[in-house]
Every structure is written in C-alpha cells, then in structure tokens.
C-alpha positions as CSV (number, residue, x, y, z in Angstrom):
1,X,-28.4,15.3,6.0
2,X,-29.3,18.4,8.3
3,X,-26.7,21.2,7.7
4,X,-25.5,24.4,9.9
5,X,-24.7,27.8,8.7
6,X,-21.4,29.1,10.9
7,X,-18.7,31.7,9.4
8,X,-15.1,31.0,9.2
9,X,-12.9,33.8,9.5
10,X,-15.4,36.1,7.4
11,X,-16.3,33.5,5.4
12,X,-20.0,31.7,5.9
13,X,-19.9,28.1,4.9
14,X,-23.0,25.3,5.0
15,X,-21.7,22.2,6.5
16,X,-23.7,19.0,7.7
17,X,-24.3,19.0,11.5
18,X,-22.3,16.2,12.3
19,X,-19.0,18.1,11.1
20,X,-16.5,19.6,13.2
21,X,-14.6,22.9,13.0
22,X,-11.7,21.5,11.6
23,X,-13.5,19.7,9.0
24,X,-15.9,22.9,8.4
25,X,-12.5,24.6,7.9
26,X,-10.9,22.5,5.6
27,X,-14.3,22.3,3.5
28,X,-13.3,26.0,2.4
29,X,-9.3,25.5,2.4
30,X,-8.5,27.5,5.5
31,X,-5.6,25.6,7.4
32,X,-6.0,24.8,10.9
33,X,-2.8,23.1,12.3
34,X,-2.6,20.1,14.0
35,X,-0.7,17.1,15.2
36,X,-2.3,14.4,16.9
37,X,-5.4,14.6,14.8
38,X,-6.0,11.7,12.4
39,X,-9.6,11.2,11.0
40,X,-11.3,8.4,12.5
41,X,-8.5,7.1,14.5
42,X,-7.3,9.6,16.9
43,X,-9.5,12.5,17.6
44,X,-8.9,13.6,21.1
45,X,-7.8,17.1,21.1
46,X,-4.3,16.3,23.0
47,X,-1.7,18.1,21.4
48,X,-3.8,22.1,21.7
49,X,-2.2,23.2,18.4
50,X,-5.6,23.2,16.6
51,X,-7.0,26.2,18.7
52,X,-9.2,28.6,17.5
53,X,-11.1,31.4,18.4
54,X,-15.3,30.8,18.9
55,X,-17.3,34.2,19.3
56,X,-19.2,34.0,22.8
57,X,-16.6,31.0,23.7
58,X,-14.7,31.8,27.7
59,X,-11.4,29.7,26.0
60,X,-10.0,29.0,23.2
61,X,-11.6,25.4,21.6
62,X,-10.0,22.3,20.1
63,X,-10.7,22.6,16.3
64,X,-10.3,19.0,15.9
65,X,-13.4,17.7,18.4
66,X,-15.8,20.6,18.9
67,X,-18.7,20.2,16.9
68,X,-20.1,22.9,14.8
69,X,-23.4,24.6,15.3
70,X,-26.0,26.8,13.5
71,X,-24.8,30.7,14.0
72,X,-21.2,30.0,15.1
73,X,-18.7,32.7,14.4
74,X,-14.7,31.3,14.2
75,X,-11.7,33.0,13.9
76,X,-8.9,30.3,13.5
77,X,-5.8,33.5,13.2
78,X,-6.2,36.0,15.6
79,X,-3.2,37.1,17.9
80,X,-4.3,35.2,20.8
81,X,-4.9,31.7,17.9
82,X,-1.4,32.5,17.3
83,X,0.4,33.2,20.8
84,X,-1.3,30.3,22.4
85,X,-0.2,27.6,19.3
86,X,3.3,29.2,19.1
87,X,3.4,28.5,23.8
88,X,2.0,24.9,22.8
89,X,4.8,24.2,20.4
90,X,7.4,25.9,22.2
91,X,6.5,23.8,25.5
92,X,6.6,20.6,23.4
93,X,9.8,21.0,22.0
94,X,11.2,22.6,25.2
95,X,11.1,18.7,26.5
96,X,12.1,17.2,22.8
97,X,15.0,15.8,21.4
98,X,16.2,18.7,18.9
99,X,19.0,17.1,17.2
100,X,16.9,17.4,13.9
101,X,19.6,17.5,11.2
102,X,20.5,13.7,12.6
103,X,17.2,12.8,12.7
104,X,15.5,10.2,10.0
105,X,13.0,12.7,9.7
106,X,14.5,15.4,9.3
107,X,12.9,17.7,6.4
108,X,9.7,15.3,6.8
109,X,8.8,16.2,10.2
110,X,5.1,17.4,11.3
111,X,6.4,19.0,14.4
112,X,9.8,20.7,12.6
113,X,7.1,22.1,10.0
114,X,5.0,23.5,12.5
115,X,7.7,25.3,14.6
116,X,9.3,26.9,10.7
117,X,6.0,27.9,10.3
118,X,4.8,29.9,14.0
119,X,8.5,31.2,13.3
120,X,9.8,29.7,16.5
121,X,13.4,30.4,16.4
122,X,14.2,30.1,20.2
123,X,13.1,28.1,23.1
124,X,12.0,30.0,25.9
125,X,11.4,27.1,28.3
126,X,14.1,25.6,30.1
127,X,13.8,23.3,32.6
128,X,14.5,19.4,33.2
129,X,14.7,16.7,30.3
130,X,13.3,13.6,31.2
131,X,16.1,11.0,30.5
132,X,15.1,8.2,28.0
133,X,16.4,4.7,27.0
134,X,16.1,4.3,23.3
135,X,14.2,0.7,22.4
136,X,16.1,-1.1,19.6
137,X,15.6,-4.3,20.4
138,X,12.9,-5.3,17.9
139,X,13.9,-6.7,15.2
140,X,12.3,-4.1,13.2
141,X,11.4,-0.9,15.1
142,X,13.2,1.6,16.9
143,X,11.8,3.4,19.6
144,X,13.3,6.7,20.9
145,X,11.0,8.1,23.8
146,X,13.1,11.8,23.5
147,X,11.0,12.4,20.6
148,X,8.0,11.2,21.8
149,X,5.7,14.2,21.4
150,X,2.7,12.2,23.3
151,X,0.1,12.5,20.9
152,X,-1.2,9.4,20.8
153,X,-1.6,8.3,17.1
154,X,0.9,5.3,17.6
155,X,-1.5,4.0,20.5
156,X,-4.9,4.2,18.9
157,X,-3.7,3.1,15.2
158,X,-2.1,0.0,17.0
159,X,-5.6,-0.7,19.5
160,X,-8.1,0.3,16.9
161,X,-6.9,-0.2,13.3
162,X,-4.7,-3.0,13.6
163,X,-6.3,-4.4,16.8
164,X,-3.0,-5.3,18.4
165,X,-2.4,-2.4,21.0
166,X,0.9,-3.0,22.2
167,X,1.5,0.5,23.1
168,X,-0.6,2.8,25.6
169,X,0.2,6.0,27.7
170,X,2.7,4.7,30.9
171,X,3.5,6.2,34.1
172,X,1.2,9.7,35.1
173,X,1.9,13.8,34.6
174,X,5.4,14.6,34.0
175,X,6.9,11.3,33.4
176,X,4.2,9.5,30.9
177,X,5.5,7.9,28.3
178,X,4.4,6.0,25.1
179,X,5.6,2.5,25.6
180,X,4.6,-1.5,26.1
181,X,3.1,-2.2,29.5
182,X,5.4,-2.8,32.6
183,X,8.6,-1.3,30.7
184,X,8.7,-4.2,27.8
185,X,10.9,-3.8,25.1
186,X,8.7,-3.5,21.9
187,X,10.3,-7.2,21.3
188,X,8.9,-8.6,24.1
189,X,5.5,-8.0,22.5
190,X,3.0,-9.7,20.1
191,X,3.9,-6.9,17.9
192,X,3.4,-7.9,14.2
193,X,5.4,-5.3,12.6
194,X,3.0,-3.7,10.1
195,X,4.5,0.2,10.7
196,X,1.3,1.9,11.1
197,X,2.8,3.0,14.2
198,X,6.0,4.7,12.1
199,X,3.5,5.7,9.4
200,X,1.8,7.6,11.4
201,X,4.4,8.8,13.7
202,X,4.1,12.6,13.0
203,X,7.8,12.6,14.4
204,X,10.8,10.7,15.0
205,X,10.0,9.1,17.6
206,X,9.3,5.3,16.0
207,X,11.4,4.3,12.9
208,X,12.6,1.4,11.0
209,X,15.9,-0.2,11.9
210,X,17.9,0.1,9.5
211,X,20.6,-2.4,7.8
212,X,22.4,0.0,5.2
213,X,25.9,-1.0,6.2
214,X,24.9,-4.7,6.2
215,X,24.0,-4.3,2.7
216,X,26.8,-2.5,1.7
217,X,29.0,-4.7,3.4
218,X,27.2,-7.7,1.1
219,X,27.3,-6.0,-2.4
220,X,30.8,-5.3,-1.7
221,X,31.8,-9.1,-1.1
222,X,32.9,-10.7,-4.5
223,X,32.1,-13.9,-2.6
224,X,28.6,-13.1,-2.0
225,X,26.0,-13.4,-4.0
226,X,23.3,-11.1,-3.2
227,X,19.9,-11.0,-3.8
228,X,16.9,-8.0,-3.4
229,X,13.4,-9.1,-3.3
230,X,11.2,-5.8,-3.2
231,X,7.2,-6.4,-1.8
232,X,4.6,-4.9,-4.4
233,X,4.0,-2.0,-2.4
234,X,7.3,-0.5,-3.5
235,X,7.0,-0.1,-6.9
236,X,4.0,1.5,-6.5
237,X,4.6,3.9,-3.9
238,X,8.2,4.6,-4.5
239,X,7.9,7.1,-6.9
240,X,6.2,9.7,-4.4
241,X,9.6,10.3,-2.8
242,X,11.0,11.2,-6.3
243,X,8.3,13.2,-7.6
244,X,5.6,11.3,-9.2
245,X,2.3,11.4,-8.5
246,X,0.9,9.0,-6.1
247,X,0.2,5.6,-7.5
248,X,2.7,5.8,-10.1
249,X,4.2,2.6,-10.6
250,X,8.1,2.9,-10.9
251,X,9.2,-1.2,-12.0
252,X,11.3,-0.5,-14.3
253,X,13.5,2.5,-13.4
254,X,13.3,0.5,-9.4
255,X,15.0,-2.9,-10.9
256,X,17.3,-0.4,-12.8
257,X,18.3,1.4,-9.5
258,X,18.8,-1.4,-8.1
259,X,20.9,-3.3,-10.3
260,X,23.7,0.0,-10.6
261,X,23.1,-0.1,-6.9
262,X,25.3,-3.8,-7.3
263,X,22.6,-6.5,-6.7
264,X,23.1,-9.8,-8.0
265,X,19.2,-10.5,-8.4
266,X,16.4,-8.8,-8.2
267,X,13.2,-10.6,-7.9
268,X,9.3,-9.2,-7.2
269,X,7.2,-11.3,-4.2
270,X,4.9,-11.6,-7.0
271,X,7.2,-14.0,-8.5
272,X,6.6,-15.9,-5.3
273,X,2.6,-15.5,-5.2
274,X,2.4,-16.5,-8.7
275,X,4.2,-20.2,-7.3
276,X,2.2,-20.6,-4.4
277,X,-1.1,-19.8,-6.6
278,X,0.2,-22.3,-8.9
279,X,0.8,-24.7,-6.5
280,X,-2.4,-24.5,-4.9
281,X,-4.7,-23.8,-7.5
C-alpha cells in the first residue's frame, strides 16, 4: 500500500495514504480527543473536539475525517488546539444535564472525562435549556434527551450495524434532537433491544431500565422462589468491571455472588441451548 510521510507534533511518522490524522496519530500514541468518532461506524466530524492544528491550513481541521497527505505538518496541542476544544466542550455542556453524581454514568462518562481533563471547572455559557421529556416507556431502554450530546453514534450503530434505524436527527438548529420519527416513544418502534445504542452511548443519555428494587423486593419474599438465569456474555465480560483482563471468564466467583446475593437458583442459558440442541439434533 502507497504510504505518506507527514510529522506529528515534531514527530515524522510513515502511514498508508488512505489513513486519517487521527489514525496517523494514534499510530505513534499521541492522543487526539474525541467523542462522536467511532471507526467504521460514525465518522462525521460532528462533535469539533478532535481539532488540530495543520501548517498552511486557514482553520483548524477535524482529526477524525481529514485525510493525510505527503509533507503535512500537525500540531494536535497548541493554545489555539486547546482553547477551541475547551469552547467546544464548554458549549456542549452549557445545554447538558449536569447532575453527574446521579447519573448511571457517572465516573464512566466520555464527556465528564473530557471536561476533568481541558480542566473545565466553570461554565461560561448561560443561556436557555431546551426542556426534555424523558422516554421510559420501552420495556428496556431509557431515553433522556438532556443528555443528549448529539453526536450521532446511537443513529448510525442502529442504521448501519444492526440495520434497524429507529433513531435519526429530529426537528432543525437549536431544537434537534436524537429520537424515533414523528415523536414515537422508543416502544412504539421495531426496536429489538440489542444496546448497541447504550454501548455506544459516550454519555447518559440511553441506559437500561433498571429493576433493582423489583429484585430486592423478590429475594426478600420467603414465599418466593427466585430464580437468576445469566446469558453467556456475562461470565465472560463481567470481570472487566472488577479488574480482570478482558475475556476473563468469572463462572464461578458470578454463581457465588449471586447465591450470597439470596437467589434461590441460578441457571446458565447454556443449560437451555444444550436442551434445544438435544432436542433437535
């Protein structure tokens, strides 16, 4: 493949032709920010956080969709890379719900990362807050348009991975929202409730609904009998949020948990599989 020659905040780095800055970047571990980027699904360039610096250039560029080329001189840090991301940020949270220590994603937030990290510590835009309606009528997914940051990952991981696209940009300018056409509740859709749309949520703004107190409520009746059945994606990526490596599979010390935890039962959906494939087979 042809490759270009370009230099990276002093450094010179040989990429293929096809890459873009972002991706030169990250080829030689310099962090460029961003938050709507993901690779392959949603490269558009919305949210202006990736911004950098190109010798020559009138503005400053989208690291995330301008292409590299032969010669090209980047600075991805310089005071104006810096003012314009921290403006960006600032502006975005300026119309955002900020009750963060509430928030499901609190601590695991792209956009409360960000702002720790440009050192935003007050919000110098004041101005009206669009009022929202919170969508929790699904019977899995809560959507809460004041954290809607508009970046667009929820809409093309819905259209283009999962080929479903129940959500797209609503309304124009000021008022635009993420939502189902016409004002729909997300249950009023042919959603099939995969959560690629929370997974890739860089915010708050789509989560699970959740049925803690239901549970509790359960294990605590001595006339209820209550049973856990966990899929096989659990086991194997529940261990992340504890500390393990990626991958690591966590059975034992889940059923464990679960049990002290005051379940009756605990079965695996393989248990399941394993009838049906008997069954069938």
């Amino acid at each position: 493949m042809e490759k270009v020659t370009l230099t990276i905040d002093n450094i010179q780095v040989e990429v293929p032709k096809d890459y873009t800055i972002l991706e030169a970047a990250k080829s030689i571990g310099v962090d460029i920010p961003t938050l709507c980027f993901l690779k392959d699904i949603n490269e558009v360039g919305a949210c202006r956080v990736c911004l950098v610096e190109i010798e020559g250039a009138r503005s400053l560029q989208a690291s995330c969709v301008h292409p590299v080329a032969n010669g090209m001189v980047i600075k991805t840090n310089t005071e104006k890379v810096r003012d314009a991301r921290k403006s960006t940020v600032e502006l975005i949270l300026s119309n955002h719900n900020r009750e963060c220590l509430t928030c499901n994603r609190n601590k695991n937030c792209e956009l409360q990362s960000l702002a720790d990290e440009l050192n935003i510590r007050e919000i110098p835009f004041e101005g009206e807050i669009i009022e929202t309606v919170v969508d929790n009528k699904s019977h899995s997914i809560v959507r809460d348009p004041s954290k809607c940051i508009l970046c667009g990952r929820c809409v093309n991981v819905c259209k283009e991975y999962q080929k479903v696209g129940i959500l797209e940009f609503t309304n124009r300018g000021y008022y635009t929202e993420v939502a189902p056409a016409f004002g729909r509740s997300m249950n009023d859709t042919p959603c099939i409730y995969c959560g690629q749309c929370i997974v890739n949520c860089p915010v708050g703004a789509l989560k699970e609904k959740e049925d803690i107190d239901k549970v509790w409520e359960a294990i605590e009746d001595p006339e209820v009998h209550v049973v856990v059945q966990t899929a096989p994606a659990v086991r194997a990526a529940l261990g992340e949020e504890f500390g393990y490596p990626i991958g690591t599979r966590v059975t034992g010390k889940m059923v464990a948990a679960l049990k002290r935890l005051g379940f009756d039962k605990v079965f695996d959906t393989d248990f399941a599989a394993d009838l049906t494939i008997m069954e069938e087979g």
